[in-house]
C-alpha atoms as a printed R data frame, in Angstrom:
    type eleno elety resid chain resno       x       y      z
1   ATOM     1    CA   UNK     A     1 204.019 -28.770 39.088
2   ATOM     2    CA   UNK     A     2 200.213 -27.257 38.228
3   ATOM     3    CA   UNK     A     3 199.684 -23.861 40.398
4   ATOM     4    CA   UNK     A     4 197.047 -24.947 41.918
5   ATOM     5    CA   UNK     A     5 199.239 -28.344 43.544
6   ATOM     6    CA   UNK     A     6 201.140 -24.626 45.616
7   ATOM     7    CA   UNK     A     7 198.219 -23.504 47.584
8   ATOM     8    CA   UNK     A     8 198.876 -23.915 51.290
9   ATOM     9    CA   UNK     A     9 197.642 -23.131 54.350
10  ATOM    10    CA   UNK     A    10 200.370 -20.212 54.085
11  ATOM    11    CA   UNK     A    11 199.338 -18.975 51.092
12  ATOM    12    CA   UNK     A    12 198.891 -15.661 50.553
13  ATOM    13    CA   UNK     A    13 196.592 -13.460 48.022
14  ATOM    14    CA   UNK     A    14 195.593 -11.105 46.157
15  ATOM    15    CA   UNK     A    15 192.379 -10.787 43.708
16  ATOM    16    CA   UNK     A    16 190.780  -8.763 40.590
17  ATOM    17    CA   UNK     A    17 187.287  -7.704 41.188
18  ATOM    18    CA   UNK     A    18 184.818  -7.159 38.520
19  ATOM    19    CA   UNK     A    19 181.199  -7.530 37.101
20  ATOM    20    CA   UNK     A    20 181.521  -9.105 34.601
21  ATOM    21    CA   UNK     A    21 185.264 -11.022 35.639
22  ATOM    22    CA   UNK     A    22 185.031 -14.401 33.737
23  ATOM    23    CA   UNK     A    23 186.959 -12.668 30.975
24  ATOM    24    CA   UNK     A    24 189.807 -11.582 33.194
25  ATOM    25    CA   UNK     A    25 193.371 -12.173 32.018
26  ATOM    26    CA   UNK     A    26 195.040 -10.520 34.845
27  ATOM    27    CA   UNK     A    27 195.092 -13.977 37.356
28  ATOM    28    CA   UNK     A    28 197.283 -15.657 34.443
29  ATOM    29    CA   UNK     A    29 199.432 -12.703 34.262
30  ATOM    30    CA   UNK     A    30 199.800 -12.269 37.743
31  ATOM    31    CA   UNK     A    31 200.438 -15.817 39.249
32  ATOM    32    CA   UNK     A    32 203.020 -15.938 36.423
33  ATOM    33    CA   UNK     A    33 204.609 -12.869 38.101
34  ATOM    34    CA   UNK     A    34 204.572 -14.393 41.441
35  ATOM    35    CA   UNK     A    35 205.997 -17.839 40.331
36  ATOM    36    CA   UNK     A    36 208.911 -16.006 38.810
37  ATOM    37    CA   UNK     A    37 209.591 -14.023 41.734
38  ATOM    38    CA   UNK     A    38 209.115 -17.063 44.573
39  ATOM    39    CA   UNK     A    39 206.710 -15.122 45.912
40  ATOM    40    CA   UNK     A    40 204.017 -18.057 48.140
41  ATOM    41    CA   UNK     A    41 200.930 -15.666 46.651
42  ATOM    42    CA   UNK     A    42 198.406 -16.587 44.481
43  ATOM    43    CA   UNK     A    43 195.652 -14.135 42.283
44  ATOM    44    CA   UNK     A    44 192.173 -14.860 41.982
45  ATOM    45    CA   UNK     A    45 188.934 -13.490 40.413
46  ATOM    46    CA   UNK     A    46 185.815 -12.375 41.967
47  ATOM    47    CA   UNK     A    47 182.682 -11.541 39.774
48  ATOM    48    CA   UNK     A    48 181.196  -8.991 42.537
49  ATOM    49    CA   UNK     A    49 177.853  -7.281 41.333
50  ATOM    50    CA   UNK     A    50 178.245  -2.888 42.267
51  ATOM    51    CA   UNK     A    51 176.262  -3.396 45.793
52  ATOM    52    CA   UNK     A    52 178.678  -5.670 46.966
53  ATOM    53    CA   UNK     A    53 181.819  -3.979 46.124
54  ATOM    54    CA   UNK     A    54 182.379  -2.459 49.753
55  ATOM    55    CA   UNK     A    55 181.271  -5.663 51.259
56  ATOM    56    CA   UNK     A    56 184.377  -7.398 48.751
57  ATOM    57    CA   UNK     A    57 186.796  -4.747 49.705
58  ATOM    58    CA   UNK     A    58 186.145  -4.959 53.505
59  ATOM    59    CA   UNK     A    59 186.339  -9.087 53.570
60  ATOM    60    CA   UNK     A    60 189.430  -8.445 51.013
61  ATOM    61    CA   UNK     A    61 191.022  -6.206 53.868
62  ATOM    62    CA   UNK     A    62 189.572  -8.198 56.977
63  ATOM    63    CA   UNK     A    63 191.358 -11.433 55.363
64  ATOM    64    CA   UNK     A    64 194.565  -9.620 55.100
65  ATOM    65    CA   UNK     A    65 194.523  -9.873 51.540
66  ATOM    66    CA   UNK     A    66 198.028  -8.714 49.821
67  ATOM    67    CA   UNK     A    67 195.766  -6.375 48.098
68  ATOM    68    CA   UNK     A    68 192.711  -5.853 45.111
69  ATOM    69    CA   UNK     A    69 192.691  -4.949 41.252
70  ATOM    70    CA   UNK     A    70 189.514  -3.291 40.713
71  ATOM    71    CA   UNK     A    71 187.853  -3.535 36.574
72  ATOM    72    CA   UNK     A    72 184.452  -2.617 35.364
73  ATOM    73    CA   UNK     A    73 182.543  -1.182 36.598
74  ATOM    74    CA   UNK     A    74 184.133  -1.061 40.424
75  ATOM    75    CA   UNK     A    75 186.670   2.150 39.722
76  ATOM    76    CA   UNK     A    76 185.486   5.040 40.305
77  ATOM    77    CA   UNK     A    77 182.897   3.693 43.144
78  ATOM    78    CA   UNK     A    78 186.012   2.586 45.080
79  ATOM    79    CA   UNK     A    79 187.739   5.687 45.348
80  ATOM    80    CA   UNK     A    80 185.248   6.647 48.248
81  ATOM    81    CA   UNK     A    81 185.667   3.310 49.892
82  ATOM    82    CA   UNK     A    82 189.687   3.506 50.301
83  ATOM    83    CA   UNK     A    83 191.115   4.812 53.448
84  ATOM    84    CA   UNK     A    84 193.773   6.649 51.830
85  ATOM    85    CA   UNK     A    85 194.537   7.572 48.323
86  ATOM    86    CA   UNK     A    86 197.350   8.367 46.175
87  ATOM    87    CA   UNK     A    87 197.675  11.548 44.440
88  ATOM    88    CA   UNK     A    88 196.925   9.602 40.802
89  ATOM    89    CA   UNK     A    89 193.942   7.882 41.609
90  ATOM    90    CA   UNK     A    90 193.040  11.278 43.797
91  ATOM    91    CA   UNK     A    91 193.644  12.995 39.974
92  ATOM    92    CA   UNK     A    92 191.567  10.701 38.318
93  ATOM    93    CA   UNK     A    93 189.261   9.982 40.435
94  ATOM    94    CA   UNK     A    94 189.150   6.078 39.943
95  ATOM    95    CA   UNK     A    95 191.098   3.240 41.952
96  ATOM    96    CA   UNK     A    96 192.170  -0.151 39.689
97  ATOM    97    CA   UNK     A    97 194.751  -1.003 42.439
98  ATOM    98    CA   UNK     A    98 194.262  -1.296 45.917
99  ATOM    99    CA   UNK     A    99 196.991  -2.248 48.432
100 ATOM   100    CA   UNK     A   100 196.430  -3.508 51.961
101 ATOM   101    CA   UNK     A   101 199.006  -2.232 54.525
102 ATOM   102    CA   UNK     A   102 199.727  -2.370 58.131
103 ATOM   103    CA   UNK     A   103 201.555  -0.254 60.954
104 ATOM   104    CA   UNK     A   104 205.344  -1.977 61.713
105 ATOM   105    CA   UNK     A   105 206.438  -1.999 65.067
106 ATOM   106    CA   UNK     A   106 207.368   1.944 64.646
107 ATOM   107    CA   UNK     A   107 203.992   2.796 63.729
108 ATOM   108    CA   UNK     A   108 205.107   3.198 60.327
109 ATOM   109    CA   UNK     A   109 202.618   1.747 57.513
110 ATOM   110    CA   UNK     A   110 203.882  -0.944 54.843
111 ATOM   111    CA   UNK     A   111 202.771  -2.993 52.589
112 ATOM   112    CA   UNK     A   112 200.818  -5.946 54.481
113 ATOM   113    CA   UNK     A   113 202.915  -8.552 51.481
114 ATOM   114    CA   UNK     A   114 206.096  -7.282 54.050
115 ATOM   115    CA   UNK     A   115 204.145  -8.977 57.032
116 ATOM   116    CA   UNK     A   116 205.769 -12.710 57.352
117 ATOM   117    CA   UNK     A   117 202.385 -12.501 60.639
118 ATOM   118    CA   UNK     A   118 199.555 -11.300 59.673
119 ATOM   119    CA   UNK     A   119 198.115 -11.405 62.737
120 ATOM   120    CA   UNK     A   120 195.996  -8.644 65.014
121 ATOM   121    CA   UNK     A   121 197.822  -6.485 62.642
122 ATOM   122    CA   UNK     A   122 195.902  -2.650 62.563
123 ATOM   123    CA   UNK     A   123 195.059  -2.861 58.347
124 ATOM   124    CA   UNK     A   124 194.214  -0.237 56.252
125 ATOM   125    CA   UNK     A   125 193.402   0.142 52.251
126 ATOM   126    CA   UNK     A   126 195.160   2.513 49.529
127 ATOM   127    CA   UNK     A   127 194.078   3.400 46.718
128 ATOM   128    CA   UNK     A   128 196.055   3.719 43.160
129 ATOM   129    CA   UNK     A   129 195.425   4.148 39.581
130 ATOM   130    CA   UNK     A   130 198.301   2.266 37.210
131 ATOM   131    CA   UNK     A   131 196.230   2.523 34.394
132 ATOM   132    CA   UNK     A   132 197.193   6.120 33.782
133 ATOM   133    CA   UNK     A   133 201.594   5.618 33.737
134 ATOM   134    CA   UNK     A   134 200.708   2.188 31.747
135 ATOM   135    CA   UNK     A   135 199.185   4.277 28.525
136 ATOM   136    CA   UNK     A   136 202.185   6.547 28.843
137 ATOM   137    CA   UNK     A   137 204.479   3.504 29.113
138 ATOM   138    CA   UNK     A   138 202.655   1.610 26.314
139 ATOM   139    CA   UNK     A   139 203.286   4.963 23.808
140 ATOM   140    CA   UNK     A   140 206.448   5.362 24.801
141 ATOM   141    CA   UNK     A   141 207.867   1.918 24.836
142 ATOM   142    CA   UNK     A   142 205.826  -0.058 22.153
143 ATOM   143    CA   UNK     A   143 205.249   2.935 19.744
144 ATOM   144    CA   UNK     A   144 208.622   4.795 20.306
145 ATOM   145    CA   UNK     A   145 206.705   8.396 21.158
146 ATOM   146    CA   UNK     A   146 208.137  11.109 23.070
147 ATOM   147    CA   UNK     A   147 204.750  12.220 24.600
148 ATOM   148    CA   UNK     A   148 206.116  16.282 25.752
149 ATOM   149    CA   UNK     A   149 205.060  18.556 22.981
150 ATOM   150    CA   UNK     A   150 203.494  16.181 20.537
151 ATOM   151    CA   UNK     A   151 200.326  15.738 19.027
152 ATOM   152    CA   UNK     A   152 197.618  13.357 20.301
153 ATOM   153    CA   UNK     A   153 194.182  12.429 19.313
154 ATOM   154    CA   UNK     A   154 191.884  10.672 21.710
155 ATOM   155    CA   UNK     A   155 188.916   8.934 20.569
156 ATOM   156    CA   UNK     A   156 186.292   8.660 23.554
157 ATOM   157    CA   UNK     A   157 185.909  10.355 26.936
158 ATOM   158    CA   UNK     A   158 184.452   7.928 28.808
159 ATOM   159    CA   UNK     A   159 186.225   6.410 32.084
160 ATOM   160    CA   UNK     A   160 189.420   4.622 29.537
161 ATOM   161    CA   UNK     A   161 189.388   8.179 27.441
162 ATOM   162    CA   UNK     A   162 188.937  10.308 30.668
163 ATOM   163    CA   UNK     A   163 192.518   8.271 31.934
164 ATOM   164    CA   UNK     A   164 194.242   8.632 28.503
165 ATOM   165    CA   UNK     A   165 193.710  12.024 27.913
166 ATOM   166    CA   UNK     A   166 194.633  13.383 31.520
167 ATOM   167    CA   UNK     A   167 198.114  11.281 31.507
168 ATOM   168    CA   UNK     A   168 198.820  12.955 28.329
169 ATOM   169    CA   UNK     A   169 197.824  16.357 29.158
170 ATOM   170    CA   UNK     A   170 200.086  15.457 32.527
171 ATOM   171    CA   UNK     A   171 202.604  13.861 30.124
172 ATOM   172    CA   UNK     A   172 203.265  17.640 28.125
173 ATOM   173    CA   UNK     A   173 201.702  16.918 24.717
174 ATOM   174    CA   UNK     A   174 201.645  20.191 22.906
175 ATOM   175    CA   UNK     A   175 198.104  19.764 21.345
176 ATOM   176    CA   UNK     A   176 195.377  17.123 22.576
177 ATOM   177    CA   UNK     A   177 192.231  16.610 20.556
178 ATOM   178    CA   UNK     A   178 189.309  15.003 21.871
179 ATOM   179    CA   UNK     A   179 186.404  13.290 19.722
180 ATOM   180    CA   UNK     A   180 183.469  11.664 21.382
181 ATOM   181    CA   UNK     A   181 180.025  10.863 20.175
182 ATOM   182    CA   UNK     A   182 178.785  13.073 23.197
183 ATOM   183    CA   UNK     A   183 180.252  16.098 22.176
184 ATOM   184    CA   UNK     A   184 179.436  17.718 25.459
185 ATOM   185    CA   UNK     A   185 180.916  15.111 27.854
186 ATOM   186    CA   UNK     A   186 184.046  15.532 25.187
187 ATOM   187    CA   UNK     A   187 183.977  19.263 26.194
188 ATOM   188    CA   UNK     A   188 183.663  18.574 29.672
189 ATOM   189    CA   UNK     A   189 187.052  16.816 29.528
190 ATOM   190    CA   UNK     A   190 188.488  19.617 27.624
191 ATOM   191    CA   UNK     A   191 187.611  21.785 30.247
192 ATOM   192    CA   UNK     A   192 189.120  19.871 33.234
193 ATOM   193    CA   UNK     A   193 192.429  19.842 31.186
194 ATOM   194    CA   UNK     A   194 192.365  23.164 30.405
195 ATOM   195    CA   UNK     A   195 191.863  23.874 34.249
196 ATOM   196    CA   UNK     A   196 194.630  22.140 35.162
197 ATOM   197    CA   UNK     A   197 197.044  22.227 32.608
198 ATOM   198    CA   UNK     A   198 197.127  25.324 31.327
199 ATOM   199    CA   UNK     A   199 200.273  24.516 28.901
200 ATOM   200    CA   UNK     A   200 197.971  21.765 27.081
201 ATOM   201    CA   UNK     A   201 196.082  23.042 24.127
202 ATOM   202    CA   UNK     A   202 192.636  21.341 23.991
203 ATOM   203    CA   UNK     A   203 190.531  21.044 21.159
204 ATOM   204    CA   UNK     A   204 187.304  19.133 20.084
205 ATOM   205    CA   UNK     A   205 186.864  17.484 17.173
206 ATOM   206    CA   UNK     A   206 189.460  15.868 14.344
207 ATOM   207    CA   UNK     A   207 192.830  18.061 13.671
208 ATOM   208    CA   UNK     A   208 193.777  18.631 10.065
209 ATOM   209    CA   UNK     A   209 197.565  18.788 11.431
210 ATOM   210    CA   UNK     A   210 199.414  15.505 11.551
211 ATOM   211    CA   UNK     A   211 199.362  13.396 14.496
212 ATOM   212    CA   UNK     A   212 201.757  11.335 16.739
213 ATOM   213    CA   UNK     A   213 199.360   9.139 18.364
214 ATOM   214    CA   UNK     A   214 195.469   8.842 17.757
215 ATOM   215    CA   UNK     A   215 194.081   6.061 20.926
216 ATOM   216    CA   UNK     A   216 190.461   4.552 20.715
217 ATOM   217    CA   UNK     A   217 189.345   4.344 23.637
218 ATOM   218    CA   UNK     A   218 185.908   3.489 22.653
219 ATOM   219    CA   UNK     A   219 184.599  -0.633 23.095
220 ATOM   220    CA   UNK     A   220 184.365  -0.129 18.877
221 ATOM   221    CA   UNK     A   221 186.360  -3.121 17.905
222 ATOM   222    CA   UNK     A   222 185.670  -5.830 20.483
223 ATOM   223    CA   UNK     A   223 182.980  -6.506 18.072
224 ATOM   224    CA   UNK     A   224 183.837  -8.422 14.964
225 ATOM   225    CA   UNK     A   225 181.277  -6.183 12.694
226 ATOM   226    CA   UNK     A   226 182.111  -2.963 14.709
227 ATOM   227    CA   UNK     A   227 182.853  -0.086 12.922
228 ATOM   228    CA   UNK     A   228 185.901   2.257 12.842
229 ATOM   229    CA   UNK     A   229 186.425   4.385 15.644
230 ATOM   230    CA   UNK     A   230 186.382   7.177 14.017
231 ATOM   231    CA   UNK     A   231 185.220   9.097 10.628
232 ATOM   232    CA   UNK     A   232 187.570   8.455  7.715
233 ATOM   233    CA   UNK     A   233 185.805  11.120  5.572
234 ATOM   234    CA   UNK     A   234 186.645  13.788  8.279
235 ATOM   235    CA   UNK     A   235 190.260  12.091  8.950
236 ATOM   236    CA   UNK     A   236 192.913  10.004  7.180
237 ATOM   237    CA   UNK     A   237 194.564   8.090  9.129
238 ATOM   238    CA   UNK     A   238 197.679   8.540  6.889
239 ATOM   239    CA   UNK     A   239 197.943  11.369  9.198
240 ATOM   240    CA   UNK     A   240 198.492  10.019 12.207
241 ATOM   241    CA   UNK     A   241 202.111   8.542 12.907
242 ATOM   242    CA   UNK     A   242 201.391   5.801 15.295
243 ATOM   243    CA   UNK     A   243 198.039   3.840 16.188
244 ATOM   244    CA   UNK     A   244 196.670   2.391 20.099
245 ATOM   245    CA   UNK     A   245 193.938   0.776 20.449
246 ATOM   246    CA   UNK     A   246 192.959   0.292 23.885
247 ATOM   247    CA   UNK     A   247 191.137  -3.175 22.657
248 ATOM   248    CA   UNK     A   248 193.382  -6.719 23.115
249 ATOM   249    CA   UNK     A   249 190.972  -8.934 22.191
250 ATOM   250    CA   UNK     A   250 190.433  -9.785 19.194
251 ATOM   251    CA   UNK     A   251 194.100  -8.859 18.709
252 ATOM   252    CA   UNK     A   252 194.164  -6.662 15.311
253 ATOM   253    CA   UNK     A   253 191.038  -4.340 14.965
254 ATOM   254    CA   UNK     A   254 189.826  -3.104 12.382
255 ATOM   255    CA   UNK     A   255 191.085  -0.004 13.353
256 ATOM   256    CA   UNK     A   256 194.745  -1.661 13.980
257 ATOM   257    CA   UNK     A   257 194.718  -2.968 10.487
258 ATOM   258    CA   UNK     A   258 193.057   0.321  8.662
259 ATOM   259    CA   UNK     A   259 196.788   2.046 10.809
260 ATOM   260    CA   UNK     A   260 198.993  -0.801  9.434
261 ATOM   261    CA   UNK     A   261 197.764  -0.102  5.985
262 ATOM   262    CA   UNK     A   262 198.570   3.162  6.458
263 ATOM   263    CA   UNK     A   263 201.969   2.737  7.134
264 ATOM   264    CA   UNK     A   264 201.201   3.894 11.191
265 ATOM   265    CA   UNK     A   265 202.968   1.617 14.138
266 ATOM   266    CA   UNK     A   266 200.436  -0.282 15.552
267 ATOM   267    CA   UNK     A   267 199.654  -1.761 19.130
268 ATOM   268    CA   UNK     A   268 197.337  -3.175 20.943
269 ATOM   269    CA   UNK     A   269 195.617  -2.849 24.719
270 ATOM   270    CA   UNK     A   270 197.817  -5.982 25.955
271 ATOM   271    CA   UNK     A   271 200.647  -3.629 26.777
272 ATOM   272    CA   UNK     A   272 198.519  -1.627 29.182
273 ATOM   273    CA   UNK     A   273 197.044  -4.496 30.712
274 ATOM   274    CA   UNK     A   274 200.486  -5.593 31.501
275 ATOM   275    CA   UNK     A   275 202.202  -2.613 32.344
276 ATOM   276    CA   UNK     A   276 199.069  -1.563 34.567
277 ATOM   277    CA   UNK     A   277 199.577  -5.469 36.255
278 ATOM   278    CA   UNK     A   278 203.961  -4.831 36.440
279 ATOM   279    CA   UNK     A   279 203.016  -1.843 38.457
280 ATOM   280    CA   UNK     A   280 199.878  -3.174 41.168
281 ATOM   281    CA   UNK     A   281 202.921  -6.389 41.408
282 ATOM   282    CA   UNK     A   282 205.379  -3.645 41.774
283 ATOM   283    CA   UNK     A   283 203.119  -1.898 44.823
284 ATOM   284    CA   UNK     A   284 202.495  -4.707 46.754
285 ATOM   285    CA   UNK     A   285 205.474  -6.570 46.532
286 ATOM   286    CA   UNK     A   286 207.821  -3.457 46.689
287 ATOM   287    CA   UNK     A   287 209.938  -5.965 43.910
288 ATOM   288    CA   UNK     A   288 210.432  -5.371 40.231
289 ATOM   289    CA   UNK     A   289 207.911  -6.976 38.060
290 ATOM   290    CA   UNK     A   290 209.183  -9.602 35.639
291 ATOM   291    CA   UNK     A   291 207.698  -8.324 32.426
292 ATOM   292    CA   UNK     A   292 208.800 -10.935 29.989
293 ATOM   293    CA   UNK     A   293 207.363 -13.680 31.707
294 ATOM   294    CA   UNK     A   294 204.096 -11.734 32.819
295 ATOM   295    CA   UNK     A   295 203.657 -11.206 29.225
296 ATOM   296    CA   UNK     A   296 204.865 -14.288 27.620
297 ATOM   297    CA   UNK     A   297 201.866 -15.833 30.294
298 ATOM   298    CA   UNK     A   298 199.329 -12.854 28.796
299 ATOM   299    CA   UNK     A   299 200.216 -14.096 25.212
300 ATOM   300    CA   UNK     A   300 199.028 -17.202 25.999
301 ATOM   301    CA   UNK     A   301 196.008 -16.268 27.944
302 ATOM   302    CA   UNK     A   302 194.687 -14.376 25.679
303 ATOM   303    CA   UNK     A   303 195.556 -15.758 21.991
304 ATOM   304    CA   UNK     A   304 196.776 -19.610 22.808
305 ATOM   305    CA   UNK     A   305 200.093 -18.691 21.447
């Protein structure tokens, strides 16, 4: 039977939000994840333009939505819009999960997907970031890296850099670098690290050391005539040990395929987009995500394979 023959008056749901959305893979992922669990919820995608985004999150919550992804550019604007936050988006100061929750009968809050009525419940929003554990998850599952005490180079500090290099610094790495074509919002990150992790030794620029991860976190790739990511007179990426490139589509890079040739383990962003989507099912549902089939339904999504 097609989803869409499911929906119901008792339907419940949950939604990505975004500006530009049409791109979205998360509602494929998702309603796969729901299907396999027998959960009556479907996910749904909402272009909504910046003003709007309070206006979305307040009809979200006044709907008694099961709760919100939030993508670009809606993160970091969210985290003042949330009526409580949890200590990782608080840390990172960006929301890409938000789940809806209401007082039980003991006046103790729960996830609103526990509520069989919905009804003149009292509602409120929380705010999470799951995009931070899913680049630890991705390098330690798909590439096989113990993150404590290794080396790590991050390419961009933007908002996806900005993540990546404050999970690793939380992580333990022994020695983060940082490269960005703003060299002072690069610093800027180096000093927040070095603020709060004073174990973490920050640098700027390329290391002549080996490496156990190097992650672009630039946009350089989604373009098919992009260039690399980084400088391969300044450093040779038969240096680095394993390769992440926070791009999925198209799915091998030029930077993915300049690692392979170099003998690096490769991977892709479709890991974190489904380990970031495992964890907002895992937070509303309070059930454990079924990751094969979330990412069998990705796969297919994204590459028609």
């Amino acid at each position: 039977m097609d989803i869409s023959e499911l929906i119901s008056a008792n339907t419940r749901y949950c939604a990505v939000l975004g500006h530009p959305v049409r791109h979205s893979a998360s509602p494929a992922m998702q309603n796969a994840g729901f299907c396999a669990l027998g959960l009556p919820w479907r996910y749904l995608a909402f272009d909504v333009e910046p003003g709007g985004l309070a206006s979305a999150i307040a009809g979200a919550k006044a709907m008694k939505f099961i709760g919100l992804n939030l993508t670009v550019p809606h993160k970091v604007a969210a985290v003042g819009m949330m009526d409580e936050l949890d200590e990782t988006a608080r840390r990172l100061g960006a929301v890409n999960t938000v789940r809806f929750e209401a007082r039980d009968e003991s006046g103790v809050w729960r996830p609103l997907g526990q509520f069989d009525e919905v009804r003149g419940l009292e509602v409120r929003s929380v705010g999470f970031n799951t995009d931070a554990d899913a680049v630890s998850r991705v390098i330690k599952s798909d590439l096989g890296v113990e993150l404590r005490g290794a080396v790590a180079l991050v390419l961009g500090a933007g908002g996806a850099g900005r993540t990546a290099a404050l999970q690793l610094a939380a992580e333990g790495v022994g020695e983060l670098w940082l490269v960005n074509r703003t060299v002072a919002k690069a610093e800027a990150l180096a000093a927040e690290i070095r603020q709060r992790w004073l174990g973490v030794k920050v640098q700027i620029g390329y290391p002549a050391c080996a490496v156990d991860v190097i992650i672009n976190a630039t946009s350089l790739g989604l373009g098919r005539d992009d260039p690399l990511p980084f400088d391969p007179k300044v450093f040779d990426m038969k240096r680095a040990k394993s390769v992440f490139d926070m791009v999925y589509r198209p799915a091998e890079t030029l930077f993915l395929r300049v690692g392979r040739a170099a003998g690096c383990r490769c991977t892709n962003g479709l890991g974190m987009l489904l380990y970031q989507g495992a964890s907002a099912l895992e937070l509303w549902s309070g059930l454990r995500a079924p990751i094969d089939q979330m990412r069998r339904a990705l796969e297919i999504e994204v590459y028609g394979k």
